[in-house]
N, CA, C and O atoms as a Maestro MAE file, in Angstrom:
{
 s_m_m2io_version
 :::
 2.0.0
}

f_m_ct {
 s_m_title
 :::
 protein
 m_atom[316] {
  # First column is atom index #
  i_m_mmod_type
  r_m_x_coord
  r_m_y_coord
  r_m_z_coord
  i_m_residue_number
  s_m_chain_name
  s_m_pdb_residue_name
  s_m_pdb_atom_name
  i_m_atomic_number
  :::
  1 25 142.044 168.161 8.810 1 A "UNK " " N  " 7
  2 3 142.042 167.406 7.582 1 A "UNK " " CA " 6
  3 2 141.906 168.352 6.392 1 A "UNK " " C  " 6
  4 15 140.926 169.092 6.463 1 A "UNK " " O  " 8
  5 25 142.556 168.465 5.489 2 A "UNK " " N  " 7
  6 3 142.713 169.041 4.210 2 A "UNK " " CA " 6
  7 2 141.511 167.993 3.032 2 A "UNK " " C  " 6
  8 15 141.330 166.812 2.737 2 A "UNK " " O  " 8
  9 25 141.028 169.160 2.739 3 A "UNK " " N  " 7
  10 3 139.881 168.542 1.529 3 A "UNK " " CA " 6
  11 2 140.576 168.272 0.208 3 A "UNK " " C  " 6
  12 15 141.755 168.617 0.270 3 A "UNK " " O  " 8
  13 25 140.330 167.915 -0.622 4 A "UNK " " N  " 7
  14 3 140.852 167.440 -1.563 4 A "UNK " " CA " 6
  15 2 140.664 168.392 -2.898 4 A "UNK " " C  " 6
  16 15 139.650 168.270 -3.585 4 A "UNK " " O  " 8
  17 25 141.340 169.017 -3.116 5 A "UNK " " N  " 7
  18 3 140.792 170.011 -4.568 5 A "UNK " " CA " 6
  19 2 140.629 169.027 -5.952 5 A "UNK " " C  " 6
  20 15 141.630 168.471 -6.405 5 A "UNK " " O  " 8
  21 25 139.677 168.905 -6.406 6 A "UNK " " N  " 7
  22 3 138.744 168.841 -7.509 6 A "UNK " " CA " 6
  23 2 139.570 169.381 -8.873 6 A "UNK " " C  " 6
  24 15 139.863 170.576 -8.905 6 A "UNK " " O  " 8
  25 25 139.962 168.484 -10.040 7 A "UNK " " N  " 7
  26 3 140.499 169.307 -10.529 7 A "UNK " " CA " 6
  27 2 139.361 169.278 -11.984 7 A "UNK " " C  " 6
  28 15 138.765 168.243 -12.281 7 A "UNK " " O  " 8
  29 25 139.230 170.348 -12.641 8 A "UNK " " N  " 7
  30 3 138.535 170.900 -13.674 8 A "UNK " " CA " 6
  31 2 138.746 169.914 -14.835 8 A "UNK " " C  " 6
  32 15 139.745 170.024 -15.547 8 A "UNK " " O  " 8
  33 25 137.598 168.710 -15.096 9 A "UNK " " N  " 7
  34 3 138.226 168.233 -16.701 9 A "UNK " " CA " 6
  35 2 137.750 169.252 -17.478 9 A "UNK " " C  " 6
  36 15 136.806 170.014 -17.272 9 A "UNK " " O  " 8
  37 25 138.860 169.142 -18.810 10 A "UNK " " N  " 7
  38 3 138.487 170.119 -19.764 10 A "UNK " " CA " 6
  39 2 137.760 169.521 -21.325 10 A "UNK " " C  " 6
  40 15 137.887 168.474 -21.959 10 A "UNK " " O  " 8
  41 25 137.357 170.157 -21.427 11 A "UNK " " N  " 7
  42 3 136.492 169.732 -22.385 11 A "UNK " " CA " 6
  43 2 136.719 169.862 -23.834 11 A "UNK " " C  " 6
  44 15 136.624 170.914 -24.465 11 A "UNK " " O  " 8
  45 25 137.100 168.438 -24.420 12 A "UNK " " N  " 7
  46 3 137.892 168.692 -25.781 12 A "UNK " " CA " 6
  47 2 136.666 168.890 -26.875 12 A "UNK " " C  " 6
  48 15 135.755 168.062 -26.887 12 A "UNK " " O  " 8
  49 25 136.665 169.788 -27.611 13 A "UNK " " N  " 7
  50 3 135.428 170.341 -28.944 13 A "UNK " " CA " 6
  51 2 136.391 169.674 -29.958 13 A "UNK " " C  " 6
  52 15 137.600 169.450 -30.010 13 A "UNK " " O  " 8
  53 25 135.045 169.405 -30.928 14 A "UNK " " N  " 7
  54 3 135.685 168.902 -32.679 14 A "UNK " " CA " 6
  55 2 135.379 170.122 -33.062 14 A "UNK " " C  " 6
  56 15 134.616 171.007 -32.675 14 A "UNK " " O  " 8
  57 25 136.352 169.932 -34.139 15 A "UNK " " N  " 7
  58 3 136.918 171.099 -35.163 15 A "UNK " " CA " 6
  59 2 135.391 171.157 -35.814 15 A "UNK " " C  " 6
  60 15 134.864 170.051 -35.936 15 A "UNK " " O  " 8
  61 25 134.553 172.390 -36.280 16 A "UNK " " N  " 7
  62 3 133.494 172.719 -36.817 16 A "UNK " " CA " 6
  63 2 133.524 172.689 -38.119 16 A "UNK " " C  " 6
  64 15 134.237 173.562 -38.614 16 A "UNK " " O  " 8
  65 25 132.773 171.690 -39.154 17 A "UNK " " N  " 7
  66 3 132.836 172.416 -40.516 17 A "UNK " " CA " 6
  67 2 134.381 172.175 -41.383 17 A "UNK " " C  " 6
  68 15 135.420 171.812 -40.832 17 A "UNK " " O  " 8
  69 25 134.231 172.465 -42.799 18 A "UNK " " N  " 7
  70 3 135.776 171.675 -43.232 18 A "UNK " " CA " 6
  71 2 136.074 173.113 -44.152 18 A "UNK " " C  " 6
  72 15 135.444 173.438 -45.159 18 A "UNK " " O  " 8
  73 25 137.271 173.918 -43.485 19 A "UNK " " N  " 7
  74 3 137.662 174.861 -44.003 19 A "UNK " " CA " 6
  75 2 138.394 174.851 -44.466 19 A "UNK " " C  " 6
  76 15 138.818 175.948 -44.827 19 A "UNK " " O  " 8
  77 25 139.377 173.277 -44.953 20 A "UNK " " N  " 7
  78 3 140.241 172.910 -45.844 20 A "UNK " " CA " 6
  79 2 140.460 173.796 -46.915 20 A "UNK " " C  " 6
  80 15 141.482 174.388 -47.260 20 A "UNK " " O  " 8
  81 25 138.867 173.780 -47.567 21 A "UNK " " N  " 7
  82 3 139.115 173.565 -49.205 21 A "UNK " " CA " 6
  83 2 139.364 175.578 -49.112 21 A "UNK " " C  " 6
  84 15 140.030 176.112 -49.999 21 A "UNK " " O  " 8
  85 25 139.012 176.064 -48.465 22 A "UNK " " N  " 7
  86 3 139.586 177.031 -48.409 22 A "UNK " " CA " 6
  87 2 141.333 178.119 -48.722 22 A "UNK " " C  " 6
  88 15 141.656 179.260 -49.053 22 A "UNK " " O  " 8
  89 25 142.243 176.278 -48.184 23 A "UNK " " N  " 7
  90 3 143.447 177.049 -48.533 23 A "UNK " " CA " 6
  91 2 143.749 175.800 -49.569 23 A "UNK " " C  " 6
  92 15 144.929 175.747 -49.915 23 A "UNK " " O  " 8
  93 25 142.889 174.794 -50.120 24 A "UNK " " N  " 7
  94 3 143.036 174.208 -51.193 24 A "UNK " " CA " 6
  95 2 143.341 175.039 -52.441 24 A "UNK " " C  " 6
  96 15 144.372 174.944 -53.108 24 A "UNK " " O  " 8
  97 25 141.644 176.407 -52.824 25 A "UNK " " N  " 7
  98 3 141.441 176.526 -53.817 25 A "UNK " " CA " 6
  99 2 142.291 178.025 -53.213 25 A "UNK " " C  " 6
  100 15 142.280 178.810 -54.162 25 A "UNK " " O  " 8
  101 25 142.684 178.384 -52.542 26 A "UNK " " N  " 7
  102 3 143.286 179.704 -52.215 26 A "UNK " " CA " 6
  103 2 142.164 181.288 -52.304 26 A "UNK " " C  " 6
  104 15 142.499 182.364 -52.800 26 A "UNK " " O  " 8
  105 25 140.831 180.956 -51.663 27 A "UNK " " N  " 7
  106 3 139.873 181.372 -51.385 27 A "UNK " " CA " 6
  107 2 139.473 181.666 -50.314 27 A "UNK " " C  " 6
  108 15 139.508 180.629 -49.653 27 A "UNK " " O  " 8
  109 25 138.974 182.748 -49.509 28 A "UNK " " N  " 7
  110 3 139.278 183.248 -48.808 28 A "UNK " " CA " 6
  111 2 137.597 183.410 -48.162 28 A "UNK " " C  " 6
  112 15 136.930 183.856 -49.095 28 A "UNK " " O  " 8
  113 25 136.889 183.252 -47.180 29 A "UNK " " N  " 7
  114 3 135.184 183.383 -46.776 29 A "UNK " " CA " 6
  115 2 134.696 184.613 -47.168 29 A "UNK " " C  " 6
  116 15 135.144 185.665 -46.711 29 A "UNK " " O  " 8
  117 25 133.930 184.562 -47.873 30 A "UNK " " N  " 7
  118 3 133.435 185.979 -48.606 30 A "UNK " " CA " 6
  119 2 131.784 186.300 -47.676 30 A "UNK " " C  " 6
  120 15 130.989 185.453 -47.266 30 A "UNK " " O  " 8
  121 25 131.701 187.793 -47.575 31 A "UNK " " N  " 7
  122 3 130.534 187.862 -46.925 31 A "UNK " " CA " 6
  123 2 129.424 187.363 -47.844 31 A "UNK " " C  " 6
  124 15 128.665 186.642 -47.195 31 A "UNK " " O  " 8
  125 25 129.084 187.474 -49.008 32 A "UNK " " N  " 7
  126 3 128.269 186.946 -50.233 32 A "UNK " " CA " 6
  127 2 127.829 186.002 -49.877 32 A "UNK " " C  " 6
  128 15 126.604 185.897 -49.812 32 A "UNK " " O  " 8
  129 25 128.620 185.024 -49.534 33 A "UNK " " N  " 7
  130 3 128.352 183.228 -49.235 33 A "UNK " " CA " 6
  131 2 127.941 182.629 -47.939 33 A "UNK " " C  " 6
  132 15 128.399 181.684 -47.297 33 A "UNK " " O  " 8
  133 25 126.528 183.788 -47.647 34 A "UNK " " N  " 7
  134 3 126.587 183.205 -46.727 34 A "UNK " " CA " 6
  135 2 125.482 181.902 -46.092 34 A "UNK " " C  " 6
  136 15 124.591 181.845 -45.244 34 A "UNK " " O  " 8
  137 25 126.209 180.858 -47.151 35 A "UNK " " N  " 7
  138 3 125.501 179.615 -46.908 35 A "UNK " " CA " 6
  139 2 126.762 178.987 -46.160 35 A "UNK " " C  " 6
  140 15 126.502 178.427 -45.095 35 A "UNK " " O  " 8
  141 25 127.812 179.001 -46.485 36 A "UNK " " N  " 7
  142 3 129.173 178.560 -46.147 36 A "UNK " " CA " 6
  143 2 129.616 179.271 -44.745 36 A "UNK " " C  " 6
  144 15 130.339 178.724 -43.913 36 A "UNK " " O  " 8
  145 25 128.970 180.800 -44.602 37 A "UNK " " N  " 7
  146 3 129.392 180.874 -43.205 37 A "UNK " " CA " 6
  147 2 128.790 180.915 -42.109 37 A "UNK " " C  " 6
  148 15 129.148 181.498 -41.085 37 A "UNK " " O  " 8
  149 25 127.755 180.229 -42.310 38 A "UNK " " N  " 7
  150 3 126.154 179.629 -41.281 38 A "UNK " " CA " 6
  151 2 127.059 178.236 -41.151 38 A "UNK " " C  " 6
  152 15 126.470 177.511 -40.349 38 A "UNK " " O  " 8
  153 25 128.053 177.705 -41.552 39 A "UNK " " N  " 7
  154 3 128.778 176.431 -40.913 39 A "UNK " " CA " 6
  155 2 129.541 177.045 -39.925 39 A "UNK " " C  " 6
  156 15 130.251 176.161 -39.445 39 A "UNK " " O  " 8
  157 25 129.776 178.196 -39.330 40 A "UNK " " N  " 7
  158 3 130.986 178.065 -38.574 40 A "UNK " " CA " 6
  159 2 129.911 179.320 -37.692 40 A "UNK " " C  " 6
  160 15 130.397 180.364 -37.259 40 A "UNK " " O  " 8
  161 25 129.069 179.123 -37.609 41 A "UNK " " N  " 7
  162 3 127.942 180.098 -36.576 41 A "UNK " " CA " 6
  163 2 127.186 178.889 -35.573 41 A "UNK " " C  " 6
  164 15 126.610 177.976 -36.164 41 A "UNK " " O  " 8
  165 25 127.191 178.892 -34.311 42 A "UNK " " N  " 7
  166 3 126.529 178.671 -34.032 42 A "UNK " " CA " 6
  167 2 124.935 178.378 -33.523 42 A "UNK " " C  " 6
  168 15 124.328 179.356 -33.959 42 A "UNK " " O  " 8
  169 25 124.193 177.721 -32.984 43 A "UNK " " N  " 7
  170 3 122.692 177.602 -33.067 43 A "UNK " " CA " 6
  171 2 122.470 178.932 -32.730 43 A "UNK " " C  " 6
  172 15 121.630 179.481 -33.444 43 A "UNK " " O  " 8
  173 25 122.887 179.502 -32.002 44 A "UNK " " N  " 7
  174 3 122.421 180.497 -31.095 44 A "UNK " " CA " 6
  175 2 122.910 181.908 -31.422 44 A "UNK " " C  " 6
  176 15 122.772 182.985 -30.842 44 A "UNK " " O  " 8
  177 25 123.739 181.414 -32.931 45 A "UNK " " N  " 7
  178 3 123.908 182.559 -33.992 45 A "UNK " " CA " 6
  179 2 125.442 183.430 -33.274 45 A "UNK " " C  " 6
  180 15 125.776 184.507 -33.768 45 A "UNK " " O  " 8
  181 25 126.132 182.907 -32.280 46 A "UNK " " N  " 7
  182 3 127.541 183.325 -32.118 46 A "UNK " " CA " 6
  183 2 128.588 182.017 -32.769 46 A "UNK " " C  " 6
  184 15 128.375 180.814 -32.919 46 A "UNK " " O  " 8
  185 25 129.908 182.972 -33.090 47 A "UNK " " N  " 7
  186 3 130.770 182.763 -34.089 47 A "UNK " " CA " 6
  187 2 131.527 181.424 -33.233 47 A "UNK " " C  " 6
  188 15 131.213 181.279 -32.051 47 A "UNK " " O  " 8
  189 25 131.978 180.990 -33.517 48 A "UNK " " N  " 7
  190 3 132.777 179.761 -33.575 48 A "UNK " " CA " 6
  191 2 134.093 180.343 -33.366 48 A "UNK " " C  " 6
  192 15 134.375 181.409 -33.913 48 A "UNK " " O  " 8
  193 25 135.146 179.568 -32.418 49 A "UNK " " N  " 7
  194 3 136.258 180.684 -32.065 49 A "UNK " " CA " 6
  195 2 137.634 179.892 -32.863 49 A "UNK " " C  " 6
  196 15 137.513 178.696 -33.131 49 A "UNK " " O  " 8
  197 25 138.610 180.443 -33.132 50 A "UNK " " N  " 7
  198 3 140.105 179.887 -34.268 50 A "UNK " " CA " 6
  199 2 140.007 178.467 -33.674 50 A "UNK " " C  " 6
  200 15 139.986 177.404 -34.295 50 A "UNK " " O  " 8
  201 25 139.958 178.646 -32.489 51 A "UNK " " N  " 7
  202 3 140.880 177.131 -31.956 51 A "UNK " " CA " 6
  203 2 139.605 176.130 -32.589 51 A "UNK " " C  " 6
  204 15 139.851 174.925 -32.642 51 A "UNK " " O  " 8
  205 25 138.536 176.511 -32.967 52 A "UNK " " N  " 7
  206 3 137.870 174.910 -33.285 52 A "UNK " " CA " 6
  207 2 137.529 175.237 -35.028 52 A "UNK " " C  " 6
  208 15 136.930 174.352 -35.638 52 A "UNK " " O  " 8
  209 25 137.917 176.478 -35.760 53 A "UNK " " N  " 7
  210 3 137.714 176.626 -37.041 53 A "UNK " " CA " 6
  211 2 138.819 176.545 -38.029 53 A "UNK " " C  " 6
  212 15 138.753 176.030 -39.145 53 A "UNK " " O  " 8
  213 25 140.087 177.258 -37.345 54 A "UNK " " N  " 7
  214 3 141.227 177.332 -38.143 54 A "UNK " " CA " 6
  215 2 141.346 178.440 -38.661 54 A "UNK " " C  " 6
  216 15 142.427 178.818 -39.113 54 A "UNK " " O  " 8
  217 25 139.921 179.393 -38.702 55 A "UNK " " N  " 7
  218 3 139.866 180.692 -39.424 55 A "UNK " " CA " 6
  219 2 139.927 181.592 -38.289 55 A "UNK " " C  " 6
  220 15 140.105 181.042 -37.202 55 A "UNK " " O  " 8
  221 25 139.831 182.718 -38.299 56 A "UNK " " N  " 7
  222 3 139.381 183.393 -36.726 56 A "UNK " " CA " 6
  223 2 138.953 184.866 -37.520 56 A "UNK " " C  " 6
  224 15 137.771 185.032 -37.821 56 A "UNK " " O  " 8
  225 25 139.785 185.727 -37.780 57 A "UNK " " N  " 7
  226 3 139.706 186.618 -38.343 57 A "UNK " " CA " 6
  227 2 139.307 187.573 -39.378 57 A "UNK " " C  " 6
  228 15 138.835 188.708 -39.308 57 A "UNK " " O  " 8
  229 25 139.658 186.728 -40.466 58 A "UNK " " N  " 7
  230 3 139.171 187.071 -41.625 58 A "UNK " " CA " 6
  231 2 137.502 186.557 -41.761 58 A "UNK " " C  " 6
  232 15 136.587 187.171 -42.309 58 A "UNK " " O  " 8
  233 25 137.452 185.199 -41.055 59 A "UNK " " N  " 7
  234 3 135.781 184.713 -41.493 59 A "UNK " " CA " 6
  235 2 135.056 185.652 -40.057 59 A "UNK " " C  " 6
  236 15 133.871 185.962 -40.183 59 A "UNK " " O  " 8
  237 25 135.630 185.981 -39.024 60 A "UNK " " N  " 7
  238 3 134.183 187.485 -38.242 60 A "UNK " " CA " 6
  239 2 134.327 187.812 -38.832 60 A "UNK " " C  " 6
  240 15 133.411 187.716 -39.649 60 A "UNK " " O  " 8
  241 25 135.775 188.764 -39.391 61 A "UNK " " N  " 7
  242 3 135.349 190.187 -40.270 61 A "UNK " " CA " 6
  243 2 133.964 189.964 -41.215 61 A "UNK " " C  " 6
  244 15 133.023 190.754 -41.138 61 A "UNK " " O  " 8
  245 25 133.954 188.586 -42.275 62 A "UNK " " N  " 7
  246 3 132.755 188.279 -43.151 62 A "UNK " " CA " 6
  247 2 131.574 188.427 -42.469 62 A "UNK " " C  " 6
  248 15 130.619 189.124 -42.812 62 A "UNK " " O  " 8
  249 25 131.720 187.462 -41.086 63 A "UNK " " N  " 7
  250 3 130.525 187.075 -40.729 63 A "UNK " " CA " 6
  251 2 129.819 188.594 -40.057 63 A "UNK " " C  " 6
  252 15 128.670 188.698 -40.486 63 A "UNK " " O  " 8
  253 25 130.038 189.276 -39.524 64 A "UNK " " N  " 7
  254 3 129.841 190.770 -38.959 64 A "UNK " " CA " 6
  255 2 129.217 191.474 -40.541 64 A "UNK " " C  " 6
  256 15 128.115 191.997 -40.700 64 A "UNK " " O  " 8
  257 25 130.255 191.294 -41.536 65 A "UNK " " N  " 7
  258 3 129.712 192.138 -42.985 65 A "UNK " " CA " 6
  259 2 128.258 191.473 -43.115 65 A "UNK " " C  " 6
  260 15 127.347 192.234 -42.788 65 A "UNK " " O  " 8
  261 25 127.931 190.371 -43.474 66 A "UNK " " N  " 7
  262 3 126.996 189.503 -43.601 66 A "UNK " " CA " 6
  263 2 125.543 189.701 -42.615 66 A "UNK " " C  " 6
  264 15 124.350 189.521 -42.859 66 A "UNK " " O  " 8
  265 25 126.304 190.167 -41.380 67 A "UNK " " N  " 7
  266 3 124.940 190.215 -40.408 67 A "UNK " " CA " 6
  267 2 124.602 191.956 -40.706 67 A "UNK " " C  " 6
  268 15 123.432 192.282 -40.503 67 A "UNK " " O  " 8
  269 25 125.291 192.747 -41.038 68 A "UNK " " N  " 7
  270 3 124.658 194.183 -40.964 68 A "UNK " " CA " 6
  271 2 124.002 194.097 -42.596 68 A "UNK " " C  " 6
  272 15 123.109 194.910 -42.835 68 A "UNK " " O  " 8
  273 25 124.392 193.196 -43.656 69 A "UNK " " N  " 7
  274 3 123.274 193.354 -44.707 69 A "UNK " " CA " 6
  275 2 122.274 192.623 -44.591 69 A "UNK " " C  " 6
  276 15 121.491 192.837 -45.517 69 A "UNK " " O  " 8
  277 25 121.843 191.683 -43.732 70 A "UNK " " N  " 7
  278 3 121.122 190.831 -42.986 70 A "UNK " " CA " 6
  279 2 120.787 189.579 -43.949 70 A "UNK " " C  " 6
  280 15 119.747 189.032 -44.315 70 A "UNK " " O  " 8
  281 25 122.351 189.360 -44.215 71 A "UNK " " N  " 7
  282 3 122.057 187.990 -44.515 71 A "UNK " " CA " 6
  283 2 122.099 186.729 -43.693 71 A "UNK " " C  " 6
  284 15 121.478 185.673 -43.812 71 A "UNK " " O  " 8
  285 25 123.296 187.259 -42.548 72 A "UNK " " N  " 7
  286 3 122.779 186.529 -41.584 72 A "UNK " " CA " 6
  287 2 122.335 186.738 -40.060 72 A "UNK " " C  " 6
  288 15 123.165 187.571 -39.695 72 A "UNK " " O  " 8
  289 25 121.763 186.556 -39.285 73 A "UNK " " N  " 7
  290 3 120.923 186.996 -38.424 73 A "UNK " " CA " 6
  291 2 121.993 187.406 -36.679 73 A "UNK " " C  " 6
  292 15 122.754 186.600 -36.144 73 A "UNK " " O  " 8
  293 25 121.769 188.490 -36.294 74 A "UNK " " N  " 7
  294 3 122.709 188.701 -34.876 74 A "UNK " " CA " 6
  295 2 122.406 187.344 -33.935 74 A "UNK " " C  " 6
  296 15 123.092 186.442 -33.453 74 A "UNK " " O  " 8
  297 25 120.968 187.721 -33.949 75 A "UNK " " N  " 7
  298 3 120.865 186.473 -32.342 75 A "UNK " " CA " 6
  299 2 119.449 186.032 -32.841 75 A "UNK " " C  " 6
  300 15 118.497 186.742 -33.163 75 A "UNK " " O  " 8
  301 25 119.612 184.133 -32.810 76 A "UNK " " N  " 7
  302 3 118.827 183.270 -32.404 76 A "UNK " " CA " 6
  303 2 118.205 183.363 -31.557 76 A "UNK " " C  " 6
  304 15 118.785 183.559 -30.489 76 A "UNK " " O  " 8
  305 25 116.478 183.265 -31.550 77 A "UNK " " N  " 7
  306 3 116.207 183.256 -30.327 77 A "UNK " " CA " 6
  307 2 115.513 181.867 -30.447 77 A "UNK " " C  " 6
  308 15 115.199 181.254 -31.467 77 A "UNK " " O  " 8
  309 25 115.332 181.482 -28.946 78 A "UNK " " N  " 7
  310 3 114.778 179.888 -29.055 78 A "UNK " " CA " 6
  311 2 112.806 180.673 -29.296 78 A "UNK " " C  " 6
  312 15 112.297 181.789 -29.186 78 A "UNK " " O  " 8
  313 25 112.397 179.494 -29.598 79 A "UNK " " N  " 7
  314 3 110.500 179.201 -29.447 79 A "UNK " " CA " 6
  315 2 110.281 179.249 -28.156 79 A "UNK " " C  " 6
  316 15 109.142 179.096 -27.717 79 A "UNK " " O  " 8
  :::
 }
 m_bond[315] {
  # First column is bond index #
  i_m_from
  i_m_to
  i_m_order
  :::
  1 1 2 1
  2 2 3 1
  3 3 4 2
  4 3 5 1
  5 5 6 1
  6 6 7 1
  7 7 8 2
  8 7 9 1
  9 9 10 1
  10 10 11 1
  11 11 12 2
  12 11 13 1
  13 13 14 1
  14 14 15 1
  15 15 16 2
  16 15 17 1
  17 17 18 1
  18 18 19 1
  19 19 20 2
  20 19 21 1
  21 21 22 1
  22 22 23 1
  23 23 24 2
  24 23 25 1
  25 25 26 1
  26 26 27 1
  27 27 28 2
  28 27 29 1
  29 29 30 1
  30 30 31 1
  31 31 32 2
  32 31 33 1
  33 33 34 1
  34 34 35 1
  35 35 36 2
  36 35 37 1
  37 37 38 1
  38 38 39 1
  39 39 40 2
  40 39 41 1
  41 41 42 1
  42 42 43 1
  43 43 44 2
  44 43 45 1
  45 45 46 1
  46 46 47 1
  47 47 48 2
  48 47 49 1
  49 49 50 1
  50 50 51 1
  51 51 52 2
  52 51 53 1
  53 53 54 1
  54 54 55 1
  55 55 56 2
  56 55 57 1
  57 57 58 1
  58 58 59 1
  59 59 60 2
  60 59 61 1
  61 61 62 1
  62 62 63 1
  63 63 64 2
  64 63 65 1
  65 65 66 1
  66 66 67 1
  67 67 68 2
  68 67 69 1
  69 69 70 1
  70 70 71 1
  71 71 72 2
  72 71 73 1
  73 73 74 1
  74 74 75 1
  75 75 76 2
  76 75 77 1
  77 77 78 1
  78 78 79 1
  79 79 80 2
  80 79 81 1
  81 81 82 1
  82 82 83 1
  83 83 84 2
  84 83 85 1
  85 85 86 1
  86 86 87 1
  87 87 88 2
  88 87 89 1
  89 89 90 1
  90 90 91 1
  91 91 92 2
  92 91 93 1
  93 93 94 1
  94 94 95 1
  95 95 96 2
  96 95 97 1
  97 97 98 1
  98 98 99 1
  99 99 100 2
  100 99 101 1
  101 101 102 1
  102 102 103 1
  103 103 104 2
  104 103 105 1
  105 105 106 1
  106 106 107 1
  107 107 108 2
  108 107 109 1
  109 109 110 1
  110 110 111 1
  111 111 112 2
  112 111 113 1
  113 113 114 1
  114 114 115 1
  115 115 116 2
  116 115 117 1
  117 117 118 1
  118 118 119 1
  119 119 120 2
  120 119 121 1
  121 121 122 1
  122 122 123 1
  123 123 124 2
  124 123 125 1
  125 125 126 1
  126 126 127 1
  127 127 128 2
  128 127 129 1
  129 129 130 1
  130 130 131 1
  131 131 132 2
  132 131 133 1
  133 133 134 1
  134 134 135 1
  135 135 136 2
  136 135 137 1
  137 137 138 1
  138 138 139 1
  139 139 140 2
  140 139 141 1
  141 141 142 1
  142 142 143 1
  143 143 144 2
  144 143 145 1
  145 145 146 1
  146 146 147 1
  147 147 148 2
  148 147 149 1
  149 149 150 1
  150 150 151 1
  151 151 152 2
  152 151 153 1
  153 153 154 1
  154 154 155 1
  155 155 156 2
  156 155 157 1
  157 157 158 1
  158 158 159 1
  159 159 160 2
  160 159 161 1
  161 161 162 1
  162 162 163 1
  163 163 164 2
  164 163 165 1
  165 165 166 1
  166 166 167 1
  167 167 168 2
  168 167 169 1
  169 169 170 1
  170 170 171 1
  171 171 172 2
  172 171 173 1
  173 173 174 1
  174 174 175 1
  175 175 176 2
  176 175 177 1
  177 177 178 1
  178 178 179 1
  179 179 180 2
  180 179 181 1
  181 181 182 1
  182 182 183 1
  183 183 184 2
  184 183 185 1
  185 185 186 1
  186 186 187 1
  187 187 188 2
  188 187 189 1
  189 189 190 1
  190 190 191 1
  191 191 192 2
  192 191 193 1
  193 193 194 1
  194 194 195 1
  195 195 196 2
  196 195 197 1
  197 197 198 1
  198 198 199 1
  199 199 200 2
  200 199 201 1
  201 201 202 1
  202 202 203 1
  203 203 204 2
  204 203 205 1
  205 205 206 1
  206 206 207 1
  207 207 208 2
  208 207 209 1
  209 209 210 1
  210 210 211 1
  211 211 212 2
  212 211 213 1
  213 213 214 1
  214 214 215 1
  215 215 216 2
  216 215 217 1
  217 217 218 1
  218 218 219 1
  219 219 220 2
  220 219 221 1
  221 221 222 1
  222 222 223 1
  223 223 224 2
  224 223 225 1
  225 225 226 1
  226 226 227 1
  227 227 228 2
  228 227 229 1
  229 229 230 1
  230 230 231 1
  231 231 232 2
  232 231 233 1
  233 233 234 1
  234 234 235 1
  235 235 236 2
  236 235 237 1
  237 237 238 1
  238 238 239 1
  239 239 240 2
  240 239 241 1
  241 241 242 1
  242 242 243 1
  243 243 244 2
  244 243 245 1
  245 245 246 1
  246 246 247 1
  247 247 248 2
  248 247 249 1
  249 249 250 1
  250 250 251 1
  251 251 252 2
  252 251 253 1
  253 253 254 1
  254 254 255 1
  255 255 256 2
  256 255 257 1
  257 257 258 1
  258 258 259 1
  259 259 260 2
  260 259 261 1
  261 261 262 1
  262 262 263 1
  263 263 264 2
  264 263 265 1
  265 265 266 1
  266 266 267 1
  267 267 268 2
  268 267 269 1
  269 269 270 1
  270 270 271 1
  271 271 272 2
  272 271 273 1
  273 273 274 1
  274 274 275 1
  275 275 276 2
  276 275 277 1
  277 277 278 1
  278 278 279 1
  279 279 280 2
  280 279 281 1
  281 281 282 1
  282 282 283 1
  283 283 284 2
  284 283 285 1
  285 285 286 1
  286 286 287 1
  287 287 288 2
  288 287 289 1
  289 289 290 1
  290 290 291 1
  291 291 292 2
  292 291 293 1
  293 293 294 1
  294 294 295 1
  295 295 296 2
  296 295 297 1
  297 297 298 1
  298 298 299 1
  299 299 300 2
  300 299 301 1
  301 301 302 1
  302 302 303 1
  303 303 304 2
  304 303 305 1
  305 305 306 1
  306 306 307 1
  307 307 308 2
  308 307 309 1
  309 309 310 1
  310 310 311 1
  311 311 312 2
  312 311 313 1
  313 313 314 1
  314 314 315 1
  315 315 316 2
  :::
 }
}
């Protein structure tokens, strides 16, 4: 008898955060701001990946600038 293979559901994520207004005002994630790029960080202080932001590239490059002037933090740790 042949077992039955199991197939993997996948797990659909919502888009993080509204990076619209971004190619609204033709503005680009600045490391400075980083109140705006603590939306696309997760709890646990890793980055949020293109497929659920729309950004990928340009907002690590920020978010990396941002964590070595320590505005925003490498790693969350829990209590």
């Amino acid at each position: 008898m042949k077992k039955k293979q199991q197939r993997r559901r996948r797990i659909i994520l919502q888009p993080v955060g509204n990076y619209a207004h971004y190619f609204k005002n033709d503005v680009m994630p600045d490391y400075k701001k980083w109140e705006v790029l603590s939306n696309f960080i997760s709890e646990r202080g890793k980055i949020y990946p293109g497929d659920r932001t729309g950004l990928d590239r340009r907002l690590t490059r920020e978010v990396k600038r941002a964590r070595h002037l320590a505005l925003l933090p490498f790693v969350v740790r829990p209590l």
